[in-house]
C-alpha positions in Angstrom: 37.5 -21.0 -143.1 41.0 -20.8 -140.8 41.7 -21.3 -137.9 43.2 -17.8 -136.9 43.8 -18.2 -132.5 42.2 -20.0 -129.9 41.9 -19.2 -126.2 40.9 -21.0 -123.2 40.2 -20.1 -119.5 39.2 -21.2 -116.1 37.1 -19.0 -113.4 36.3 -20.0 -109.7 32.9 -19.1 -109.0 33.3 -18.2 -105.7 36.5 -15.7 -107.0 33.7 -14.1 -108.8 30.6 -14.0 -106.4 33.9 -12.5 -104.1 34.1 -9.5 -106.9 30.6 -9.4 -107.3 30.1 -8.6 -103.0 33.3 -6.6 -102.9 32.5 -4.2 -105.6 28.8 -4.7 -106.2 27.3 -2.4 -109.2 31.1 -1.4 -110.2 31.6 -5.1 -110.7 28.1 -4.4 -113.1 29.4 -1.8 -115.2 33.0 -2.4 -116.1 32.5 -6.4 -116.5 29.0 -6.8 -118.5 26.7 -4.7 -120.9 24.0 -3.7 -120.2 22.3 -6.9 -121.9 24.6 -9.1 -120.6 23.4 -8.3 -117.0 19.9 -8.0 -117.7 20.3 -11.6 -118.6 21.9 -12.9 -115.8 20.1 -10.8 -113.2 16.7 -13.1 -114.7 18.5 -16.2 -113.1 17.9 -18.1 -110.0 21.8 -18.4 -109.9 23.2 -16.1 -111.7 27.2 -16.1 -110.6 27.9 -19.4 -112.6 26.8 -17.6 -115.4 28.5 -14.2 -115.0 31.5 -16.2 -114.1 31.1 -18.0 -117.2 30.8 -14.9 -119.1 34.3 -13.8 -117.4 35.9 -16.7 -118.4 34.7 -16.5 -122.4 35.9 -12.7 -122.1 39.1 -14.0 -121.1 39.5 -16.4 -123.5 38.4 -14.0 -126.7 41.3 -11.3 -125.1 43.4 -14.8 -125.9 42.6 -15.2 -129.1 43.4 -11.4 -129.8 46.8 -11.7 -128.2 46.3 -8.8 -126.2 45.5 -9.2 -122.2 44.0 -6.4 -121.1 46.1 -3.4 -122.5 45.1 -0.2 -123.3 42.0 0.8 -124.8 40.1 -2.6 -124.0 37.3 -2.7 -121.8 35.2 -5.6 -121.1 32.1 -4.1 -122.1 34.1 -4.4 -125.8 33.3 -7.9 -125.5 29.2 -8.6 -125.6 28.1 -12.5 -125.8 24.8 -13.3 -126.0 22.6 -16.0 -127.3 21.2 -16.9 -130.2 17.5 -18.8 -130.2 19.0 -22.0 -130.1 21.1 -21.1 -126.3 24.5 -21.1 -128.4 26.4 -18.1 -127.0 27.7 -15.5 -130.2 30.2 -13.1 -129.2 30.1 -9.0 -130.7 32.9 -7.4 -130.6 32.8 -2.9 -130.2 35.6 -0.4 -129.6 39.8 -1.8 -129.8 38.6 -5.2 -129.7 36.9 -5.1 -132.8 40.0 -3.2 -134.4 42.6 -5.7 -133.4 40.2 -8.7 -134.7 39.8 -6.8 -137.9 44.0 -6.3 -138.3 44.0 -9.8 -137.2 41.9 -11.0 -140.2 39.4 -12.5 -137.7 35.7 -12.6 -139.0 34.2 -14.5 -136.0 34.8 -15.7 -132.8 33.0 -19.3 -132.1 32.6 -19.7 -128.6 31.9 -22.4 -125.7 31.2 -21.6 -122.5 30.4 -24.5 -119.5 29.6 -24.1 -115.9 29.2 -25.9 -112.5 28.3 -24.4 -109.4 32.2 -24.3 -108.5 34.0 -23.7 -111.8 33.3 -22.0 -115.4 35.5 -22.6 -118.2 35.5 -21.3 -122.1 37.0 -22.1 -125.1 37.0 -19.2 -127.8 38.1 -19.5 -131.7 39.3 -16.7 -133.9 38.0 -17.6 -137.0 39.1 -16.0 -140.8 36.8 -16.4 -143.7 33.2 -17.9 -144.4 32.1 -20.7 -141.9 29.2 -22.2 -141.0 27.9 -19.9 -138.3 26.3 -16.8 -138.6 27.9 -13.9 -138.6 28.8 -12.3 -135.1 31.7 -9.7 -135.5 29.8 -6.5 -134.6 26.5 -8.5 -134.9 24.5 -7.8 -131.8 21.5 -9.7 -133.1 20.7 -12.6 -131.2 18.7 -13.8 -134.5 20.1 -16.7 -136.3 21.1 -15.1 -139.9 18.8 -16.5 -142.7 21.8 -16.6 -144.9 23.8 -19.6 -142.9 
């Protein structure tokens, strides 16, 4: 297992609950999947979260090197759960190309939230670790293998 990239970023919640009034269902679409806001539309608060989502989204675009360039979308970036809360991160469409040329087989991720801030710290990983799988892996079951 190497260390391949890491990324790290910072979100104001209220920056994000302002995105979220401004531009409503729009906001939705481009910034989650379609699991991803099923999720957080269950919560009681649910902008920490999304903002917390934004901020590990950022983060993974760091560890690819890229920003947002051509060809990426956010919904390119899904992060989900697995039973145990930990967030695992599949990766779809130029994202998942630029990982692969990278020699990136995961991403581990950390995400943390208050009601004012939401940070993440993402890893770009390169050979066998000690998590499961995630790279294209939209299973939020723990793989029996690890």
């Amino acid at each position: 297992m190497t260390l391949v990239s890491h990324g790290i970023d910072l979100v104001e919640c209220a920056r994000i609950e302002q995105l979220i009034t401004k531009h409503n269902q729009r906001f939705f679409e481009r910034v989650l999947t379609k699991t991803e806001h099923q999720r957080a539309s269950r919560l009681a608060k649910p902008v920490p979260h999304i903002a917390g989502r934004f901020a590990a989204k950022e983060a993974i675009l760091k560890v690819l090197g890229t920003g947002w360039r051509g060809g990426i979308a956010w919904t390119d970036i899904e992060i989900t759960n697995d039973v145990h809360g930990a967030p695992r991160v599949s990766l779809s469409g130029e994202c998942h190309r630029i990982a692969r040329n990278l020699g990136i087989d995961e991403i581990v991720l950390s995400i943390s939230h208050t009601e004012s801030y939401a940070m993440a710290s993402a890893l770009g990983i390169a050979g066998k670790s000690t998590m499961p799988p995630c790279l294209g892996n939209t299973n939020d079951e723990p793989d029996a293998n690890a």
